[in-house]
C-alpha positions, 0 to 999 in steps of 0.5 A, a space after each residue: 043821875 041821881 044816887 046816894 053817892 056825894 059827886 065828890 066820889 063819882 059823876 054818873 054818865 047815866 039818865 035816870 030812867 026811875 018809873 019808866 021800866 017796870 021790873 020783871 021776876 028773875 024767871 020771866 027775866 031768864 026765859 026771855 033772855 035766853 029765847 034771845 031777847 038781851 039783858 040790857 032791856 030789862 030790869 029785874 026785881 031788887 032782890 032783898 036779903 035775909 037776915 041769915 044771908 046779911 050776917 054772911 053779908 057782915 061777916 065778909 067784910 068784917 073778914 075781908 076787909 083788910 084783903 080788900 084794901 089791901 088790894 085797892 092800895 096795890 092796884 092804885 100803886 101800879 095805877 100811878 106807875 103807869 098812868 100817873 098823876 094825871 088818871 082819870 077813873 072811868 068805872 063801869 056802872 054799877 060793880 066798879 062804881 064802889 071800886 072807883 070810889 076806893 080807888 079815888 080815896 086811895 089815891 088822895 090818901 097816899 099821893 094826894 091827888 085828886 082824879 076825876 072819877 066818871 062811872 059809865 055804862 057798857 053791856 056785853 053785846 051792846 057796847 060802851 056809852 059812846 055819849 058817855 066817852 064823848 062827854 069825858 073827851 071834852 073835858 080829858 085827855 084819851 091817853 089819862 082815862 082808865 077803866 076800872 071794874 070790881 073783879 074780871 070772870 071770864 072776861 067778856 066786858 074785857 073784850 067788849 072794851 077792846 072793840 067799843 074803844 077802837 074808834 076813839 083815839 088814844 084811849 087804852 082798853 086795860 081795864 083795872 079792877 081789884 081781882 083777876 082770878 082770870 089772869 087776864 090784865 096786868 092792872 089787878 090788885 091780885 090774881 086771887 079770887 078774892 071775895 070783894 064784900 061788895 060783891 054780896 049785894 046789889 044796889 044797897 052797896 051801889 049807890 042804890 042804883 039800878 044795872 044799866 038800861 038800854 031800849 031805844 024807845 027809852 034812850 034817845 041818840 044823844 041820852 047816855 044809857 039808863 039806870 034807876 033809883 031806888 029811893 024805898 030802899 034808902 033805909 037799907 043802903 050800905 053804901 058808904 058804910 062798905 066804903 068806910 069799912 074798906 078806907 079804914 084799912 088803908 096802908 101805905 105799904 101794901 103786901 104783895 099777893 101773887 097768884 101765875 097760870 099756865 092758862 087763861 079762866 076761859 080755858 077752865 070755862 069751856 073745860 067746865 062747858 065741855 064736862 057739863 054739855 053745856 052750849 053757850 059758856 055765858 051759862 057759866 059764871 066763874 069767881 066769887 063775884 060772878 057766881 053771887 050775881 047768878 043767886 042774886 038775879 039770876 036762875 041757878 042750876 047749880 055751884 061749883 065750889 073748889 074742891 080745896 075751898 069747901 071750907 073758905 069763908 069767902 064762900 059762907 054768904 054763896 052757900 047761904 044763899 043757895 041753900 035759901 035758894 035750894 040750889 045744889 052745890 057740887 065740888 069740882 076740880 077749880 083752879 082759877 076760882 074758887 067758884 063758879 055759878 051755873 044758869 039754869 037752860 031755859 028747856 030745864 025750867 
């Protein structure tokens, strides 16, 4: 798969499926996924900031840069302590891709080891690349493969590893991402909803890569599944510029940022369905992350913003883009998060 990442940081499991899928508006998008027709089997329309929203963009990792490496170095540490020297980084594609990358450089900075570092493909509903996994276990051991992803919300792609690995021996469903306001993995670089700045755009942060595809008139039996590359958007990738921004923050000695529950987000998700008559809890995207990719490619009802963080710069380049987007913002009670994105129902568009 062709990316403007160097395949010294990543191998892509992916076809590249460029020209082949015409993208949709993200209404014509929303309608179709929930008439029930899956995500998976769509592209959208790369969205393209604003000036306005790319200084929010500048600012969060000018301001959370620190916070982010200083996540990546705690989670590489406990990576070592119990994988060891022999990890073998499988990022899911695209939001763990940049996190993967970090990773990679950290663990060469500090322990100088060099890990393999596959980024693949797994969709809610569908399930991992099983050509992909097969294509690692050749060349790997089951027991040295951790997944890495950018930050947990409720925690669905969590549970979709814990059944899309069951039938591959020896392989682990932890998954190691750098924020887990869910509480939900004990590989986490912290339990806070912390603003990953990656989480700010879409494929100029990752690699100018598309979200992964999967149709079966597209990808065949033994292809792994799909993304697309976005070459008329070369002039605009920060790619690397976040990864250097990132790196150039790395310690060695990385300070502990401890946050403990008396429940999982889960819990506060269906409390937010319950106090929203809201059905399907895949309408409720919570944290920091989540709630970007809802005003990003999504159709937004509204967003839910912490109480206690109506001032938290984390949240300057969210309440950019709702207002760009006109979306209302309501301050709610939030304890795991900071906030949350709410989809619009398909009867209310």
């Amino acid at each position: 798969m062709r990316s403007s990442y160097k395949e010294k940081d990543v191998v892509l499991l992916l076809k590249n499926i460029t020209g082949l899928v015409k993208p949709q508006s993200t209404e014509e998008r929303e309608k179709l996924i929930q008439s029930g027709k899956h995500y998976c089997e769509m592209l959208p329309v790369e969205y393209v900031p604003s000036e306005k929203y790319m200084e929010a963009y500048r600012d969060a990792l000018k301001n959370y840069a620190g916070q982010t490496a200083n996540a990546v170095g705690r989670l590489a540490d406990k990576i070592i302590s119990v994988k060891g020297k022999n990890v073998v980084l499988v990022s899911l594609a695209r939001a763990g891709i940049p996190a993967g990358i970090l990773l990679k450089r950290y663990l060469n900075w500090k322990y100088q080891i060099n890990p393999a570092h596959y980024s693949i493909s797994i969709i809610r509903g569908m399930g991992i690349d099983k050509n992909a996994i097969k294509h690692i276990l050749q060349r790997h051991k089951p027991e040295d493969i951790l997944f890495i992803d950018g930050w947990i919300g409720k925690g669905a792609i969590q549970n979709e590893l814990e059944q899309a690995v069951k039938e591959f021996q020896g392989i682990s469903p932890d998954l190691a991402v750098l924020a887990d306001p869910a509480g939900i993995t004990k590989f986490c670089g912290t339990h806070e909803d912390l603003l990953i700045p990656s989480s700010c755009l879409n494929s100029t942060i990752s690699g100018l890569i598309s979200r992964t595809f999967f149709r079966r008139d597209i990808i065949g039996e033994n292809d792994f599944h799909g993304a697309v590359y976005y070459e008329n958007l070369r002039e605009t990738d920060l790619s690397y510029q976040f990864i250097y921004a990132i790196e150039a923050e790395f310690v060695k000695e990385n300070r502990e940022i401890e946050k403990t529950f008396d429940d999982r987000g889960i819990d506060e998700v269906k409390r937010i369905a319950q106090n929203y008559g809201i059905a399907d809890i895949n309408l409720i995207k919570p944290g920091i992350g989540e709630t970007t990719r809802v005003l990003l490619r999504r159709v937004p009802w509204k967003v839910l913003i912490g109480k206690e963080f109506k001032d938290d710069t984390a949240l300057e380049h969210i309440k950019k883009l709702a207002d760009e987007k006109g979306v209302e913002i309501e301050y709610y009670p939030l304890r795991h998060y900071k906030s949350c994105g709410v989809i619009k129902k398909i009867a209310d568009m």
